[in-house]
C-alpha positions in Angstrom: 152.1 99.7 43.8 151.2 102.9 45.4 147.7 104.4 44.1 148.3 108.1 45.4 145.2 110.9 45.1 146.0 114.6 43.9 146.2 115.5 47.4 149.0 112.2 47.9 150.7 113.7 45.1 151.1 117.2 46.4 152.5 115.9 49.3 154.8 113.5 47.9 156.0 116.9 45.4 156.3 118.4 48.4 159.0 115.7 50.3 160.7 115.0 46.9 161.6 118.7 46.6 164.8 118.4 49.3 166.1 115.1 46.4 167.4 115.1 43.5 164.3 114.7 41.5 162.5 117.4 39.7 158.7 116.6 40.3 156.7 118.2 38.1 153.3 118.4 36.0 152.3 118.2 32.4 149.0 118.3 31.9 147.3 115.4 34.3 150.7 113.6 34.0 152.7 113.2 37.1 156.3 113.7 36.0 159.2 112.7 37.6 162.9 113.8 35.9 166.4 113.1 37.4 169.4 114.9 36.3 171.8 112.3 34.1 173.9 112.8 31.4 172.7 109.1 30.2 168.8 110.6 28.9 170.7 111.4 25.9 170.2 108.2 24.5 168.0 106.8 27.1 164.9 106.2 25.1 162.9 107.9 28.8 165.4 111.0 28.1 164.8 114.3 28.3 166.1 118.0 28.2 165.0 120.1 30.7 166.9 123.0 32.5 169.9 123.2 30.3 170.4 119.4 30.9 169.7 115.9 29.8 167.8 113.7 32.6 165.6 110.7 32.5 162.0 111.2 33.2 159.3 108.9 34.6 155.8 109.8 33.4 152.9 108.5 35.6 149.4 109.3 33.8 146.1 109.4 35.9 144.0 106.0 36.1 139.9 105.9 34.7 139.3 106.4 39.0 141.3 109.4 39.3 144.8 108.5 40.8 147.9 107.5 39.9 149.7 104.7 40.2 153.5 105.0 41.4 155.7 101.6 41.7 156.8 100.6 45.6 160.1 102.5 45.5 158.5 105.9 46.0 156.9 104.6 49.3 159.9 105.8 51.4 158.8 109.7 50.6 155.8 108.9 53.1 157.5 107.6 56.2 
């Protein structure tokens, strides 16, 4: 798992703008959305700009990060 501080997340928002995922926040939620026509009835779907995606929500931990699974560890290389 990658714990990642508000400052960790920035910078992954940062490297993840140049993909095709649409970081974004709501609230103190870290969310994650990907274009694909599938959210429809993807029970993680969602409509956001004109489209359906899926979205991954990452809420903040009682120590003040958030935990992201292993995959997102190739935005930091």
């Amino acid at each position: 798992m990658l714990h990642l501080n508000p400052l960790g997340i920035e910078v992954l928002i940062d490297r993840l703008k140049s993909t095709n995922l649409d970081p974004y926040w709501d609230n103190y939620d870290f969310v994650l959305w990907k274009k694909d026509n599938s959210g429809y009835s993807n029970i993680k779907g969602m409509f956001r700009k004109n489209a359906w995606g899926i979205a991954e929500k990452f809420s903040v931990t009682n120590n003040g990060t958030w935990v992201l699974p292993k995959k997102y560890v190739r935005y930091f290389k």
